[in-house]
C-alpha positions as CSV (number, residue, x, y, z in Angstrom):
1,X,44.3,-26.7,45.0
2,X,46.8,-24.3,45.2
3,X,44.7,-21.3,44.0
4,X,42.3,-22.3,46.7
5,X,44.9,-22.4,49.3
6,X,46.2,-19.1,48.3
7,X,42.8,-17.4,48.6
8,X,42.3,-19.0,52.5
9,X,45.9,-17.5,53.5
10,X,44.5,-14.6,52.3
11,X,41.6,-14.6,53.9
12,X,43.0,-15.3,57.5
13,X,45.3,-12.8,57.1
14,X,42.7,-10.1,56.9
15,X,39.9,-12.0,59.0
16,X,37.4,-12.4,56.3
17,X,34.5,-14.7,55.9
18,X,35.7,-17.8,53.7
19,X,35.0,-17.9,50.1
20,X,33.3,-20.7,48.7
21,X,34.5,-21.8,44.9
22,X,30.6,-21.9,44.1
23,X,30.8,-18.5,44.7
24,X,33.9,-18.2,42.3
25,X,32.2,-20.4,39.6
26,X,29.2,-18.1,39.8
27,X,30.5,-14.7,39.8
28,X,32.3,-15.9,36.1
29,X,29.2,-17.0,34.6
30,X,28.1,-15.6,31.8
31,X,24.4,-14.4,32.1
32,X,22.1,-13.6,29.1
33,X,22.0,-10.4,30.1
34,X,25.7,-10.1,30.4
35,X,25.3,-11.9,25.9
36,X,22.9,-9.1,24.9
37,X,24.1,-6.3,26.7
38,X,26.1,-3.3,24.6
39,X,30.2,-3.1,25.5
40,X,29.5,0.6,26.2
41,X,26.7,2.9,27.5
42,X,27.0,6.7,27.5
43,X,23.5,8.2,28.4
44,X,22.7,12.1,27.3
45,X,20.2,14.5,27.8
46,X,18.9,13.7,23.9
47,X,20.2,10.3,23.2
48,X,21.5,7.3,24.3
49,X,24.9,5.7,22.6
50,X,24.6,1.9,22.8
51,X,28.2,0.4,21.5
52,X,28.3,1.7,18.2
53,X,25.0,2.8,17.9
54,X,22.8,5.8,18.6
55,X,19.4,5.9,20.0
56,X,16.5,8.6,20.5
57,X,13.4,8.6,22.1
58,X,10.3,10.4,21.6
59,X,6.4,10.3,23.2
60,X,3.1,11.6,22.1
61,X,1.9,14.2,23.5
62,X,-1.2,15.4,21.4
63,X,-3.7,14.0,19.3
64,X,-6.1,15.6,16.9
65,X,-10.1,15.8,17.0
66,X,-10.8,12.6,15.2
67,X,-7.9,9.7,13.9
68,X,-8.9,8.2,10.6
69,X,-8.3,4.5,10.4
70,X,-4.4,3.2,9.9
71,X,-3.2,7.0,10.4
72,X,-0.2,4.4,12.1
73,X,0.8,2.3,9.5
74,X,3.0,4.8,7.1
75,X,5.4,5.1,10.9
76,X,5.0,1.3,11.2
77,X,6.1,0.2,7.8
78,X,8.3,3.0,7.9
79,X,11.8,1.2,6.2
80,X,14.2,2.5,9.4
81,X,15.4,0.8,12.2
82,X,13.6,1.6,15.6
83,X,11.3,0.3,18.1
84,X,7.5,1.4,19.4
85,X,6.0,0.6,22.1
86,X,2.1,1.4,22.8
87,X,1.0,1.3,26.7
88,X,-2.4,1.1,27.6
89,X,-3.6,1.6,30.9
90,X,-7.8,0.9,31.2
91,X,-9.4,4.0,33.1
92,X,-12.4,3.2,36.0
93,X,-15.7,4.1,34.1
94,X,-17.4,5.4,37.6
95,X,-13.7,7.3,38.4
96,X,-14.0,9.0,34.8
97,X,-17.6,10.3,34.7
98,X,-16.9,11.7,37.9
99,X,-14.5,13.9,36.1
100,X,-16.6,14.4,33.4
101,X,-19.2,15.9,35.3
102,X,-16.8,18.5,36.9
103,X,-15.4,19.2,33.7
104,X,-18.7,19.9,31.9
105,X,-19.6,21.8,34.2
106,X,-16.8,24.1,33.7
107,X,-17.5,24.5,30.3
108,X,-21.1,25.1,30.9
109,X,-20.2,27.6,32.9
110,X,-17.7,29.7,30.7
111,X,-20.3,29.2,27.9
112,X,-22.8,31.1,29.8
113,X,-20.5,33.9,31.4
114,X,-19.8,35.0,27.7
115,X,-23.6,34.4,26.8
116,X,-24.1,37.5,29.9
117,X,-20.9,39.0,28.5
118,X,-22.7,39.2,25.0
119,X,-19.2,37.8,23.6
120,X,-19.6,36.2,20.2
121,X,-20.2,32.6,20.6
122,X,-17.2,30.7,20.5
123,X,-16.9,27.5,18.3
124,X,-14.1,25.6,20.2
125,X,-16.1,25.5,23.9
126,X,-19.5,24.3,21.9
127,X,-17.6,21.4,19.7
128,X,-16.0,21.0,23.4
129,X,-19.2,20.5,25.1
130,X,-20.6,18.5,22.3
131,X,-17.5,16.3,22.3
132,X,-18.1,15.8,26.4
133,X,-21.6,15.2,26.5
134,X,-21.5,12.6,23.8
135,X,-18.7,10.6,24.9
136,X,-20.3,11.0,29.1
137,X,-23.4,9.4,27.2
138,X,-21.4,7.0,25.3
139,X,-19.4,5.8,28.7
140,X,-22.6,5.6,30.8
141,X,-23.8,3.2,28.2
142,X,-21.3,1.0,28.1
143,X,-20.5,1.7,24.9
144,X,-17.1,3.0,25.2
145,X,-14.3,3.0,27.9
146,X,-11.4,5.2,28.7
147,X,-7.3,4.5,28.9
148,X,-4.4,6.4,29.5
149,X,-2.1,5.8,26.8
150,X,1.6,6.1,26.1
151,X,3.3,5.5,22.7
152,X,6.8,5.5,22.6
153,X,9.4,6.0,19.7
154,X,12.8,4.7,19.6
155,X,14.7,5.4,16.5
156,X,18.6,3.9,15.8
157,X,21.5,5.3,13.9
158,X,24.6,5.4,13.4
159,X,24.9,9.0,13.4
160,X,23.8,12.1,15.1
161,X,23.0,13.2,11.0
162,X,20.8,9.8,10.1
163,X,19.0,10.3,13.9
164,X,18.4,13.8,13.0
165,X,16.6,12.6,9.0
166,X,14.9,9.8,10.6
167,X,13.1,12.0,13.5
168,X,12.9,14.5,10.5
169,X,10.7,12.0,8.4
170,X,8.7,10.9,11.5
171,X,7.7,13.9,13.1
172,X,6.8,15.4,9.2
173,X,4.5,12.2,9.2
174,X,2.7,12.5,12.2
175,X,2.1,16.2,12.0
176,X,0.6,15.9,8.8
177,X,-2.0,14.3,10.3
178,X,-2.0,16.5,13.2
179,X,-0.7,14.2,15.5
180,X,2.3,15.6,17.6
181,X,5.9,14.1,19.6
182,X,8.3,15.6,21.7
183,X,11.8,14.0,22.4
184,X,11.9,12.2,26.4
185,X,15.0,15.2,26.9
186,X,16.5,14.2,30.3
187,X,14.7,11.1,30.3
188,X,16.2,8.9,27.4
189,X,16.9,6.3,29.8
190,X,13.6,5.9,30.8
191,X,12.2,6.2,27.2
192,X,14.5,3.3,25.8
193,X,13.6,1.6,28.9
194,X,10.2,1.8,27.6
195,X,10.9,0.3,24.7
196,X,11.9,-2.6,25.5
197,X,10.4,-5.9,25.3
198,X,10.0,-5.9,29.3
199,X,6.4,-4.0,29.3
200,X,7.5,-2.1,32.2
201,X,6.3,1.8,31.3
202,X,8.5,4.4,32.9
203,X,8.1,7.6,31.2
204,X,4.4,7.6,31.8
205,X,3.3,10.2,30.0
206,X,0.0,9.5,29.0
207,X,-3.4,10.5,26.9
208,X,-6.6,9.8,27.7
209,X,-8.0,8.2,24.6
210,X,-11.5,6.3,24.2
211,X,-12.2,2.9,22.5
212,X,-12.6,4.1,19.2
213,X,-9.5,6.2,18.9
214,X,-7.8,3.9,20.3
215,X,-8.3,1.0,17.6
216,X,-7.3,2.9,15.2
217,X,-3.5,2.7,17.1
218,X,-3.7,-1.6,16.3
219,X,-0.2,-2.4,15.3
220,X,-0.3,-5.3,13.3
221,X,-1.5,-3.4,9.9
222,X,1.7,-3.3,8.1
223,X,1.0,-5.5,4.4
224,X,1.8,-8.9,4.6
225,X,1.6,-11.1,1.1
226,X,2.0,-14.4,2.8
227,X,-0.1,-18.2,2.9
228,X,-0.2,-20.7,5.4
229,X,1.7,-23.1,3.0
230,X,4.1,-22.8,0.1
231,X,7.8,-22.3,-0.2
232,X,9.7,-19.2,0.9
233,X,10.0,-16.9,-1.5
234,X,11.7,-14.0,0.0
235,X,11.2,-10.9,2.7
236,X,9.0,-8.8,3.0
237,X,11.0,-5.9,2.8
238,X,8.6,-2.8,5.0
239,X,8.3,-5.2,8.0
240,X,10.7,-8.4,7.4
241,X,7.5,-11.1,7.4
242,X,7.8,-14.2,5.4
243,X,6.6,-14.1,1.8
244,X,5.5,-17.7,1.8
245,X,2.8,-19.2,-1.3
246,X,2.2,-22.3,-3.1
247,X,1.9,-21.8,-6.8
248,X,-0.2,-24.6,-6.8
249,X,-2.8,-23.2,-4.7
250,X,-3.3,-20.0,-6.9
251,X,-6.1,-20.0,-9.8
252,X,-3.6,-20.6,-12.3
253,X,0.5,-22.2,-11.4
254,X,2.1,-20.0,-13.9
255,X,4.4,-17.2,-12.6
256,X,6.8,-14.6,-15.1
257,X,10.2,-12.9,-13.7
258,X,11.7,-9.8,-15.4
259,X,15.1,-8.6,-14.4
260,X,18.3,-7.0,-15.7
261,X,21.5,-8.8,-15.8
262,X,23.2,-9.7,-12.9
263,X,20.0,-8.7,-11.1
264,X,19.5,-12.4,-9.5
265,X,16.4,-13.6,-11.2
266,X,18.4,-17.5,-12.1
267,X,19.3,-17.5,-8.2
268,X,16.0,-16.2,-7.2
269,X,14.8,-19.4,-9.4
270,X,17.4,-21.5,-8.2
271,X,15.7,-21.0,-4.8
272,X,12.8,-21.6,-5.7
273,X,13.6,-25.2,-7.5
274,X,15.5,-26.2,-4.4
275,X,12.5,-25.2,-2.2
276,X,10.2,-26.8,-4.6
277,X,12.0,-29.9,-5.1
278,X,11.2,-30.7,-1.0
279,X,7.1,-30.8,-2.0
280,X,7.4,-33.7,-4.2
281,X,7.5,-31.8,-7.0
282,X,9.1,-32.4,-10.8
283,X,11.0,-29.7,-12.3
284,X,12.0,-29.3,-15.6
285,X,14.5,-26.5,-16.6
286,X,15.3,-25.5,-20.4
287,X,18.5,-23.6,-19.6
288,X,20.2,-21.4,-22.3
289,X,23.3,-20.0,-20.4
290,X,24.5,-23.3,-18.1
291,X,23.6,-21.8,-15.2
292,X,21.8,-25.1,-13.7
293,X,24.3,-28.2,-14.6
294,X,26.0,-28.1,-10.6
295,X,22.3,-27.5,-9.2
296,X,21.3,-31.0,-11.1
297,X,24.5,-32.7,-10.2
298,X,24.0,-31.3,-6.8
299,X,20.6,-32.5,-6.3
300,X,20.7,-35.8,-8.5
301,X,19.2,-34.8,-11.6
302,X,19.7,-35.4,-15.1
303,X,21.4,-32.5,-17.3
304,X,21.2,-32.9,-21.0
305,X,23.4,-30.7,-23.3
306,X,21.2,-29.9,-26.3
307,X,24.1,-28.7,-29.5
308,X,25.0,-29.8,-32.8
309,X,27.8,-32.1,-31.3
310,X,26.0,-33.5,-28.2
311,X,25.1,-36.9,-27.8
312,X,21.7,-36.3,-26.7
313,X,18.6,-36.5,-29.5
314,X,15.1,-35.1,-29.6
315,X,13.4,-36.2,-32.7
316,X,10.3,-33.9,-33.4
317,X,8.2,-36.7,-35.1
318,X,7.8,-38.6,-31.3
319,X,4.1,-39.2,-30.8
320,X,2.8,-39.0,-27.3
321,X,1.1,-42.0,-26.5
322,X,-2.8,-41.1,-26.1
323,X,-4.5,-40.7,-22.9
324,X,-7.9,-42.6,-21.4
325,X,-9.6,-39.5,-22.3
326,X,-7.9,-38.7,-25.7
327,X,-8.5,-39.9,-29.3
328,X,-5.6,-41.0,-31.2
329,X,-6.8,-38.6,-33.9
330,X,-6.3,-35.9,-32.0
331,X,-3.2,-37.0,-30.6
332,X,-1.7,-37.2,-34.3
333,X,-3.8,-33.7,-35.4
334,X,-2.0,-31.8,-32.8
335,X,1.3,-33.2,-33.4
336,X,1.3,-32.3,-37.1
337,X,-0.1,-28.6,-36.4
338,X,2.9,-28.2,-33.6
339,X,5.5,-30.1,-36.7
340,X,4.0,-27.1,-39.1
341,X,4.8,-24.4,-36.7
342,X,8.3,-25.7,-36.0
343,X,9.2,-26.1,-40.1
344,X,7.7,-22.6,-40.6
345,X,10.4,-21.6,-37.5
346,X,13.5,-23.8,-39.4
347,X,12.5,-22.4,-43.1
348,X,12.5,-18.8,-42.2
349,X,9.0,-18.5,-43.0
350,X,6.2,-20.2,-45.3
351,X,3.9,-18.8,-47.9
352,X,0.1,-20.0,-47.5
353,X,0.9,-22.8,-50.3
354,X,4.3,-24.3,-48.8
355,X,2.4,-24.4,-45.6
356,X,-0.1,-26.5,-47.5
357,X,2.4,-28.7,-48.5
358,X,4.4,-28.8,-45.7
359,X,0.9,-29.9,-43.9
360,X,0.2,-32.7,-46.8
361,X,4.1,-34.0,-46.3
362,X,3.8,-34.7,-43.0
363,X,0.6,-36.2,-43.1
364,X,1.7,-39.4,-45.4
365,X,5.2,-39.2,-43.6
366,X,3.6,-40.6,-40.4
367,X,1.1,-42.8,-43.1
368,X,4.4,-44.2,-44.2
369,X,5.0,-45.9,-40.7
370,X,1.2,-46.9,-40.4
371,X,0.6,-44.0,-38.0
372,X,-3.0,-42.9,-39.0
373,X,-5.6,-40.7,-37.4
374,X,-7.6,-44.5,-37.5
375,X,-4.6,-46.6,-35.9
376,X,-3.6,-47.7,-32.7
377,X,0.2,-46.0,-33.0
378,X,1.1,-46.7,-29.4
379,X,3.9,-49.1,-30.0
380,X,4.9,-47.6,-33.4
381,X,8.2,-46.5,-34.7
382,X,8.3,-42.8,-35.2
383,X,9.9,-41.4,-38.8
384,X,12.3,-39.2,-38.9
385,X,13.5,-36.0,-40.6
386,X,14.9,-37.7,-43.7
387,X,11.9,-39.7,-43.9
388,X,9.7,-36.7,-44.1
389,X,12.0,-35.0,-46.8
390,X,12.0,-38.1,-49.1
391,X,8.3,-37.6,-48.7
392,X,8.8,-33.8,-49.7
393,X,11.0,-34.2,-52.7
394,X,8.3,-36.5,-54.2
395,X,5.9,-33.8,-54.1
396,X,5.1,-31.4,-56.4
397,X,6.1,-28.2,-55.2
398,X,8.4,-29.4,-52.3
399,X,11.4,-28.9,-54.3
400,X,12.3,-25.6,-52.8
401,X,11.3,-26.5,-49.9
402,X,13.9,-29.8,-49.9
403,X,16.3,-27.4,-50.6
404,X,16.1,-25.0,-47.3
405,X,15.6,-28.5,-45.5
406,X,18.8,-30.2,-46.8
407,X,21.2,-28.2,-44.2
408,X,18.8,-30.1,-41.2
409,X,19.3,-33.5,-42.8
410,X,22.8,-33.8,-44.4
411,X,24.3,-30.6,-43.9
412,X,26.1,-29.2,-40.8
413,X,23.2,-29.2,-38.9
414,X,22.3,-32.7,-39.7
415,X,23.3,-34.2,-36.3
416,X,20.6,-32.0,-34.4
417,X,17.2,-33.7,-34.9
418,X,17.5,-36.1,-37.7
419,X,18.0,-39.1,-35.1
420,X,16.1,-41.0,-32.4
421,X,15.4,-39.5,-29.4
422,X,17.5,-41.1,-26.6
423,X,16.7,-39.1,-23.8
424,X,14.5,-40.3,-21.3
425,X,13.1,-37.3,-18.2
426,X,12.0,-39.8,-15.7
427,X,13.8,-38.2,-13.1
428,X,12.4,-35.4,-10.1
429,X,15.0,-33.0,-11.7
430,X,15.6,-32.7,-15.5
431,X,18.0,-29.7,-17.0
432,X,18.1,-28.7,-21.0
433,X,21.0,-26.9,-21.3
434,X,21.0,-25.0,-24.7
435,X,24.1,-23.0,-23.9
436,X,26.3,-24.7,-27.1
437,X,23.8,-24.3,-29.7
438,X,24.3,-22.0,-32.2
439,X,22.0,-18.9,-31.8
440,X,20.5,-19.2,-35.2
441,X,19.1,-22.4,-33.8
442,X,18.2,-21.2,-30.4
443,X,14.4,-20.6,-30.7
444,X,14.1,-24.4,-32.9
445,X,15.8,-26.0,-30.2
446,X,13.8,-24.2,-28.0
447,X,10.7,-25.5,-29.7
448,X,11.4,-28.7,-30.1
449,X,12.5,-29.4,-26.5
450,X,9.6,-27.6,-25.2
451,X,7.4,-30.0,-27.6
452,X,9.2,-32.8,-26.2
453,X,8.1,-31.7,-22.4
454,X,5.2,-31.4,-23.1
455,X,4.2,-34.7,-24.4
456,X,5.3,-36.3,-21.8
457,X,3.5,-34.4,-19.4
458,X,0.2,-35.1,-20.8
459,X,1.6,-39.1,-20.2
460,X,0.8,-39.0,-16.9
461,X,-1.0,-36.4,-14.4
462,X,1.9,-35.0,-11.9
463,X,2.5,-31.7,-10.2
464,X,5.5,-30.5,-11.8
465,X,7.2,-27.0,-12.7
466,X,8.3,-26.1,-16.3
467,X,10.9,-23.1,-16.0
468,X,11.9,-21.3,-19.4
469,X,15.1,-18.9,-18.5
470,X,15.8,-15.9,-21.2
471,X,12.2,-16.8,-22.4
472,X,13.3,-13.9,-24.7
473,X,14.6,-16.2,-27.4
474,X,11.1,-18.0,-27.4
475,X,9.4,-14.7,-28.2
476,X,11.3,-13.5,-31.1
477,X,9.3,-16.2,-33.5
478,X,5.6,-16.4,-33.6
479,X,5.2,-19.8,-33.5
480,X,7.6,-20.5,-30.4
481,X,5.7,-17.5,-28.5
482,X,2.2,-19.0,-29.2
483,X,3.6,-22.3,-28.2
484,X,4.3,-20.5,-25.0
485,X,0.9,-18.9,-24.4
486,X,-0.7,-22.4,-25.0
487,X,1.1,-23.7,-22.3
488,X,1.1,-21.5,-19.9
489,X,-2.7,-21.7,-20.6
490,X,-3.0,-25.4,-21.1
491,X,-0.9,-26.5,-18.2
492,X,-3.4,-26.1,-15.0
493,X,-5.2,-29.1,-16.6
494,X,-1.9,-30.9,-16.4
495,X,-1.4,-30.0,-13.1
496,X,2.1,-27.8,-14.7
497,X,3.7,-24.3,-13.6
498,X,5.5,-22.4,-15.9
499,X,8.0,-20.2,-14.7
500,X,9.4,-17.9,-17.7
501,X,12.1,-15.7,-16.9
502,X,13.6,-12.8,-18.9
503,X,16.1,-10.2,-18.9
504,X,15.0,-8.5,-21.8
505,X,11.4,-6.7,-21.7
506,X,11.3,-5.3,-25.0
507,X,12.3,-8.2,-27.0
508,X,9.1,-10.2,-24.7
509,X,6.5,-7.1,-24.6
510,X,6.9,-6.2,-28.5
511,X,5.2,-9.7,-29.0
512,X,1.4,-10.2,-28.8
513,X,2.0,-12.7,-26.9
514,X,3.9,-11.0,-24.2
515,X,1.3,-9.4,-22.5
516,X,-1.0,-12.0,-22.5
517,X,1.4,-14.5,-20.7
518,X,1.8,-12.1,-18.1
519,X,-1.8,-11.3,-17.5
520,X,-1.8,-15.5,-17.4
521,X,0.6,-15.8,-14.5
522,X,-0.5,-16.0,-10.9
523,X,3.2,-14.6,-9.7
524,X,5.1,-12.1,-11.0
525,X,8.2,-10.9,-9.9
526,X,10.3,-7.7,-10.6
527,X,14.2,-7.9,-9.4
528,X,16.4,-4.7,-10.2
529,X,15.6,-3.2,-13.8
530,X,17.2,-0.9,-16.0
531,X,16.5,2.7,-16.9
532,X,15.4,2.0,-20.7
533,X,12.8,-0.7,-19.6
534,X,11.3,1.0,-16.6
535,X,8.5,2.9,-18.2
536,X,7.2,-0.3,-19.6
537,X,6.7,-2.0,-16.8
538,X,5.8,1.2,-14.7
539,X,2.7,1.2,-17.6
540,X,2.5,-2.8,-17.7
541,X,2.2,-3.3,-13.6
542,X,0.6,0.1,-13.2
543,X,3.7,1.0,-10.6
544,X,3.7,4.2,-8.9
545,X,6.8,6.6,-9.3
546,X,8.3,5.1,-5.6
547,X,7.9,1.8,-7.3
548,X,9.6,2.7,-10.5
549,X,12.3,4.1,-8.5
550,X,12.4,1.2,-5.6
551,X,13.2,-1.1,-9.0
552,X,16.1,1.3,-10.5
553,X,17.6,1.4,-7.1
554,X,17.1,-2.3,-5.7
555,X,20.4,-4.3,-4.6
556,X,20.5,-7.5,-6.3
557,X,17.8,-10.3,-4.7
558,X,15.8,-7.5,-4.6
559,X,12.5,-6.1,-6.2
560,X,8.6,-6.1,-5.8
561,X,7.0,-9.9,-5.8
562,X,3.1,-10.1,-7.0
563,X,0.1,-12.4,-6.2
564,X,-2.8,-11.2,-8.2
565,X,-3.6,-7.8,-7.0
566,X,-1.4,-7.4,-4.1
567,X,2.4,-6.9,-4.4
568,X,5.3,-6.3,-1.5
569,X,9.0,-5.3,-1.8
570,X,11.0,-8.7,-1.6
571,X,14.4,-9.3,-0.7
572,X,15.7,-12.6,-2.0
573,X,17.7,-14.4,1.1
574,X,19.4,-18.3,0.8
575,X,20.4,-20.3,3.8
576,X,24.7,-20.6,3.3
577,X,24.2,-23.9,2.2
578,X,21.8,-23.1,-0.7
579,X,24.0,-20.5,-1.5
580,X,26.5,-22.7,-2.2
581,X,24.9,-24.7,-4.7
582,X,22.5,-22.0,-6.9
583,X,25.2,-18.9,-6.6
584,X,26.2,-17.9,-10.0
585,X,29.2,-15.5,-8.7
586,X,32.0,-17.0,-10.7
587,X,34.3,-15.7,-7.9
588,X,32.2,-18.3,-5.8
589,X,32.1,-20.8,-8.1
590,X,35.3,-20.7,-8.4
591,X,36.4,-20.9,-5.1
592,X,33.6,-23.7,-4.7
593,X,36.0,-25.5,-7.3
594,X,39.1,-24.9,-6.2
595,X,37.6,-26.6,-2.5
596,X,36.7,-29.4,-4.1
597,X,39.7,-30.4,-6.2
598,X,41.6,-29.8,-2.7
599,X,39.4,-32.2,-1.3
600,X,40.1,-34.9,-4.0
């Protein structure tokens, strides 16, 4: 009360009108004006300086003959930071032809004074007259109406220098195609004015311009690569829409990712699994580096470490159980084909008789448990891989082949595969980590668990998501690369998408397999790449040389994203919480750590 009884002593003393405290309250209150307004305005015959920033205005003021169709859209999706604004102001029809009828006239009659002159006839006042009479016709019909209309340009920078590139690159785009601007000198206030989202035209300067012309001015052409529903994959990088799809709605669920190291294709996938994960989706990740284990914890999945030391089993002689609309013979007959391809991965190789035998083996290995091509092996116990080599070494010709298998069934790799499975993926989120194995066994592991997956999809019919990172190992081995085309070409039956993911484009294009997985993938999408595999892909995507170069010169997060025929530049962007989980930043993760054991 004191403050107030200060102000009414004050008040008396110079014989003022009292002052109410409403009026106090309100003259302190924060307005949204007073939020979005600059700390500092300095205005200048060519620019404006708003805070830190510098701003320039420009208007049309010519236009040519005829304006093709999108002549707008290279200034629209033009990658710089400013604002247009396009008034249009409809013109009276009977007010107009009015004119017109004066103005024909006058050419008319300069036409004829250089017909009586007998002056050459000039072009410009016949395509003039032409011009007129056409568009008077087209007006009295209804066909057409007149506007006066003002476009406005308003570009930002931070300096003077970056103003002067960016009206450079506009004005050298617009008079390419004829089309001309001046800069609003002594009237930049009115010109950012303009410009702002108030629709309140005060430079008004204006061109009269007809329906047709006119259309050709639409703004909303810049390319969006966008569905109603989906998961976010990014930005659209030339005008900052969503890039939002549903793999599952495509012709095929199947999408590939190349990228360089450190180029942020496992936290572009990350993403994705997090986003995908809210659509009451599986996932299923086979993880070679370890980048996924706190993304599993994180979201209550299961993590499996596959090594020679781990705890966790996967034995390759597991039968799925047959389907309603599958034989058991066929069941068995693919298993054994898929055993041959994964023993001619483990031997180094097989000649066309030890694949024979090999074929033979396995046969009365699974005949030794009563599993037959004529039985009901549903609730049978599965042999294992000493089974099948006591099977081998009774055969003539397996000796050799015994030998190469020893190492898998008493030797150091022994405690790989030669035991039941004990892993069971009935979980929403399941993570294969093959970080620990040795890289010699990389691409059988890599088989076998991708084997494993995919009998138990063909159990049941679910929409789920298969991702293979550093798919590169897969593709160094025939077998494991044609295991890889037949799902990513089996798996829209089975309602599954495969995402692969590489970092290495020559390992996965030298394989005839490569291409065909891309050309068999819905989405494909190209993060920052490296100068040695650039022509390859510039020759694989058909990129143009701005492409190329957009993908040597890309931050990380960002690159071009495809849907069939249509591609956009993406930028890769997490919420902070997401961040927190897929980031693979060890600085971050670190510090994520360290925040945790504080907690604890």
């Amino acid at each position: 009360m004191a403050f107030f009884d200060f102000l009414k002593k004050k008040q008396n003393a110079v014989n003022i009108a009292p002052i109410l405290p409403q009026e106090i309250y309100e003259a302190g209150v924060l307005e949204l004006k007073d939020v979005i307004a600059p700390s500092a305005l300095k205005v200048s015959p060519r620019e404006l300086s708003l805070g830190d920033k510098t701003v320039r205005s420009f208007f049309v003021i010519s236009y040519p003959r005829f304006l093709s169709e999108s002549w707008f859209a290279p200034i629209i999706n033009l990658d710089k930071v400013f604002n247009i604004s396009i008034f249009i102001h409809p013109v009276e029809t009977a007010k107009v032809l009015r004119q017109f009828q004066k103005k024909v006239a006058e050419v008319q009659s300069q036409i004829s004074i250089r017909e009586q002159k007998g002056l050459v006839r000039d072009p410009m006042l016949d395509t003039a007259y032409q011009d007129l009479e056409s568009l008077r016709d087209q007006l009295q019909q209804a066909q057409e109406k007149l506007f006066d209309v003002g476009v406005y340009i308003s570009i930002y920078g931070e300096t003077e220098s970056e103003l002067d590139k960016t009206e450079s690159e506009i004005k050298s785009i617009l008079e390419s195609k004829l089309v001309y601007v001046k800069p609003a000198l002594f009237q930049q206030e009115q010109g950012y004015k303009s410009n702002l989202p108030t629709a309140s035209d005060e430079l008004g300067v204006h061109s009269k311009l007809n329906s047709s012309p006119l259309s050709s001015l639409f703004p909303f052409i810049s390319f969006d690569l966008t569905s109603d529903k989906g998961i976010l994959y990014g930005i659209n990088r030339h005008n900052s829409s969503l890039v939002l799809f549903d793999r599952f709605s495509l012709e095929n669920y199947n999408s590939i990712t190349f990228a360089k190291s450190g180029a942020g294709k496992s936290y572009a996938t990350k993403l994705e699994i997090i986003r995908t994960l809210m659509f009451d989706t599986d996932v299923i990740v086979i993880d070679p580096e370890k980048e996924y284990e706190y993304l599993a914890e994180a979201t209550g999945g299961k993590y499996f470490n596959i090594s020679l030391n781990s705890e966790h089993h996967i034995n390759p002689f597991d039968l799925p159980i047959p389907r309603e609309d599958e034989s058991p013979a066929d069941v068995l007959r693919s298993n054994i084909i898929n055993l041959v391809g994964l023993f001619r991965i483990m031997m180094g190789g097989l000649t066309a008789e030890e694949d024979a035998i090999i074929d033979r083996a396995i046969t009365e290995t699974y005949a030794l448990k009563d599993i037959t091509p004529d039985s009901n092996f549903t609730n049978a116990q599965a042999p294992l891989l000493s089974d099948f080599e006591l099977v081998l070494a009774g055969m003539e010709g397996g000796e050799s082949l015994v030998q190469r298998l020893t190492k898998y069934t008493k030797g150091t790799w022994a405690g790989f595969i030669n035991r039941p499975t004990n892993v069971d993926i009935g979980a929403k989120f399941i993570v294969f980590s093959l970080r620990d194995m040795e890289d010699d066994l990389k691409p059988v592991a890599m088989y076998i668990v991708t084997h494993y997956i995919w009998n138990a999809i063909r159990k049941n019919l679910k929409k789920r998501l298969l991702v293979i990172d550093e798919a590169w190992w897969m593709m160094k081995s025939e077998d494991t690369a044609s295991f890889l085309l037949g799902l990513a070409k089996r798996g829209r039956k089975y309602y599954l998408g495969v995402a692969t993911i590489t970092q290495d484009v020559d390992d996965f294009l030298k394989s005839p397999y490569g291409l065909p997985i891309i050309t068999n993938s819905s989405i494909q999408m190209l993060l920052k790449q490296s100068a040695s595999s650039i022509d390859k892909l510039q020759q694989v995507f058909n990129l143009t040389d701005e492409e190329k170069y957009l993908l040597l010169e890309s931050d990380v997060g960002e690159g071009i994203f495809f849907v069939g025929l249509k591609h956009v530049a993406i930028k890769i962007i997490a919420s902070y919480t997401e961040d927190q989980i897929i980031t693979s930043d060890p600085s971050q993760i670190l510090a994520i750590k360290a925040a945790k054991k504080n907690l604890q």
